[in-house]
C-alpha positions as CSV (number, residue, x, y, z in Angstrom):
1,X,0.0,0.0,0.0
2,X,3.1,2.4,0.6
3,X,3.9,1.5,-2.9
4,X,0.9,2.9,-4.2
5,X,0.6,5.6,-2.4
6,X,4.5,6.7,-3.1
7,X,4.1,6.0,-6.9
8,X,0.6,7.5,-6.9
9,X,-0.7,10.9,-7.6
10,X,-0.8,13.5,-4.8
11,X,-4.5,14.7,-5.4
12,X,-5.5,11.6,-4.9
13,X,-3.8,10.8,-1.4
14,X,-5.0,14.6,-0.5
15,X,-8.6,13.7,-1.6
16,X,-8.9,10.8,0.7
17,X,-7.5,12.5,3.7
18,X,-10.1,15.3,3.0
19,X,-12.8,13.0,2.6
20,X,-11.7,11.0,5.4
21,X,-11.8,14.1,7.8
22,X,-15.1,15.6,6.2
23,X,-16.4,11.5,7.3
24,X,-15.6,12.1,10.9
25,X,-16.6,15.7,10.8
26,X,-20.1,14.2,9.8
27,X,-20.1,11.4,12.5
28,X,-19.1,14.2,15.1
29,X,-22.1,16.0,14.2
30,X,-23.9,13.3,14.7
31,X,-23.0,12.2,17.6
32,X,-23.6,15.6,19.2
33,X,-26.9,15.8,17.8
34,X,-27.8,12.6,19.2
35,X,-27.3,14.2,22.9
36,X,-29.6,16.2,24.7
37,X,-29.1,19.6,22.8
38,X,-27.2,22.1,24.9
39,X,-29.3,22.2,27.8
40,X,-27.3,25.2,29.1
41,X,-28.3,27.7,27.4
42,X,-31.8,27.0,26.7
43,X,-32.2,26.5,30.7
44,X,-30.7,30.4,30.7
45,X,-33.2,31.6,28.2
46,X,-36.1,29.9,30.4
47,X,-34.6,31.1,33.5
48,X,-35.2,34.4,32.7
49,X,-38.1,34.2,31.2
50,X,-39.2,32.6,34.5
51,X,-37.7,35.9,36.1
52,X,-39.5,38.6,34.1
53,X,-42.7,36.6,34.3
54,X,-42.1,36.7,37.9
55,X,-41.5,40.1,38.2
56,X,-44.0,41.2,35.7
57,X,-46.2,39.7,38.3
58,X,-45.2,41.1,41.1
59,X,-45.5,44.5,39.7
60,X,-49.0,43.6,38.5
61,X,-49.8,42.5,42.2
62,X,-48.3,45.6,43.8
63,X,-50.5,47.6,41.2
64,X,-53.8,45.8,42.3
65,X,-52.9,46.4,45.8
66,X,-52.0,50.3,44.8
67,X,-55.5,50.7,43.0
68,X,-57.4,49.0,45.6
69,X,-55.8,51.1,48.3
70,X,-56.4,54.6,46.1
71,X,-60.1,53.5,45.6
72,X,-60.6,52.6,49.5
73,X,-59.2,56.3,49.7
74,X,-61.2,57.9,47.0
75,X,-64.4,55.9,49.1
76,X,-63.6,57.8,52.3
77,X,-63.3,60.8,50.5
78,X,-66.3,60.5,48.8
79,X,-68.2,59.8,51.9
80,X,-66.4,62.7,53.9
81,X,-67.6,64.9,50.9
82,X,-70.9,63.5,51.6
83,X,-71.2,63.9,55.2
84,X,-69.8,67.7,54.9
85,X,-72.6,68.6,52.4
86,X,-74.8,67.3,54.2
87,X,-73.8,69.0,56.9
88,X,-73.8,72.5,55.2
89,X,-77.5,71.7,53.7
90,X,-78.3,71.3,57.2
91,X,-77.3,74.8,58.3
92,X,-78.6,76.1,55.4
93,X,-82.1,75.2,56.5
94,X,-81.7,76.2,59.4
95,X,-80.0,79.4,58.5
96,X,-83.5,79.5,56.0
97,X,-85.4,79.0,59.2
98,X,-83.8,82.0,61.2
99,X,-83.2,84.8,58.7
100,X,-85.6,84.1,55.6
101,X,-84.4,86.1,52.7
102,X,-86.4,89.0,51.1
103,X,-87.1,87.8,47.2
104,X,-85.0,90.4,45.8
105,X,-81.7,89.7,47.5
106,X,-81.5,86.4,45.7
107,X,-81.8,88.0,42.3
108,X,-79.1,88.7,40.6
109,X,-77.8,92.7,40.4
110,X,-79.9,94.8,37.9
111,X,-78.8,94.6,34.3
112,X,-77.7,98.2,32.7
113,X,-81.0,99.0,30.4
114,X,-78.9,100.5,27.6
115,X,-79.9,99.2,24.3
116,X,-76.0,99.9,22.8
117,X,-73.4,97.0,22.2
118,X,-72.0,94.9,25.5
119,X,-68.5,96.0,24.2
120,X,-70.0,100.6,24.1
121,X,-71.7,99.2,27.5
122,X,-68.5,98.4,29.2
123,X,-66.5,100.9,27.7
124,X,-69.6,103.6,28.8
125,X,-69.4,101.4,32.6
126,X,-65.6,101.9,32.5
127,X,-65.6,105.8,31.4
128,X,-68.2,106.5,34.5
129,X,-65.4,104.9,37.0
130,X,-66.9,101.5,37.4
131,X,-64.0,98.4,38.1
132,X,-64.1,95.7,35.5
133,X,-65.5,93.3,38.2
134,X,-68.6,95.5,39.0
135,X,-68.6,96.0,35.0
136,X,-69.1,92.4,34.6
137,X,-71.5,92.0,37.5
138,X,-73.9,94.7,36.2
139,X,-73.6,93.1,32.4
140,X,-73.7,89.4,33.4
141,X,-70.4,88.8,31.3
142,X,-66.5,87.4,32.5
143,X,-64.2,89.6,33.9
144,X,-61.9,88.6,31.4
145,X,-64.4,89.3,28.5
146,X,-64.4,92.8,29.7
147,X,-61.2,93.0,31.1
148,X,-59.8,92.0,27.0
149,X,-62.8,94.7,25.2
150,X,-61.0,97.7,27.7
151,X,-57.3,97.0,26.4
152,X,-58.3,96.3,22.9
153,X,-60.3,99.7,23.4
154,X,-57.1,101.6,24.8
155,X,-55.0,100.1,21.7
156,X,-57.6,101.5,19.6
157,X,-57.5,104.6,21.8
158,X,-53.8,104.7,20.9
159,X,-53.4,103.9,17.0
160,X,-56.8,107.0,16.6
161,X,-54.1,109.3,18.2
């Protein structure tokens, strides 16, 4: 056999020795697929899924327990809130009872009779020395809304000028 392979051609002897070693790659594989695949690292993976299940869990719990607890306080609250108006519709009977009021004290203040715009209205209120919060009593409007038609009527004021 030495003979052969001395007088024989080199690609050969190199193509056995390759197929010989790709052979025992093959059985290698194999073999190692043949064992319990690695257990290692699929036990990691699990593991910590296991963990963030387990933690996801207890954050859930810890969650139930918070929302329970807020709506036991919200509960209280509500029934403070109760007992309080109560309470103050109580005194306001009896407050009825005591001093009953005249008609006209509940009614809102008198509305200015002027048949001209709400906006010549407040500016008429404001030029006659009236605050913007009696201005908006005595119109029924915001004190913003008239509070905003006196500066815009300044700017105007200003650019006429």
């Amino acid at each position: 056999m030495w003979a052969w392979l001395q007088h024989g051609d080199w690609h050969v002897t190199l193509q056995l020795l390759l197929d010989a070693l790709l052979l025992i790659l093959v059985l290698v594989l194999l073999w190692d697929r043949r064992r319990p695949a690695s257990s290692g690292s699929s036990r990691q993976v699990l593991e910590s899924f296991e963990r963030i299940l387990a933690e996801t869990q207890a954050l859930s719990e810890a969650f139930e327990r918070n929302l329970k607890e807020r709506g036991r306080l919200i509960e209280k609250l509500l029934e403070s809130l109760d007992a309080r108006l109560e309470e103050a519709r109580t005194v306001l009977k009896r407050l009825e009872q005591h001093h009953p009021l005249a008609p006209d004290s509940l009614s809102p203040p008198p509305r200015d009779p002027s048949p001209k715009s709400p906006a010549e209205r407040i500016v008429q209120l404001a030029d006659a020395g009236h605050s913007p919060q009696d201005i908006a009593t005595r119109i029924r409007r915001p004190v913003g809304e008239v509070e905003l038609i006196l500066n815009l009527h300044k700017l105007q004021q200003k650019k006429s000028e």
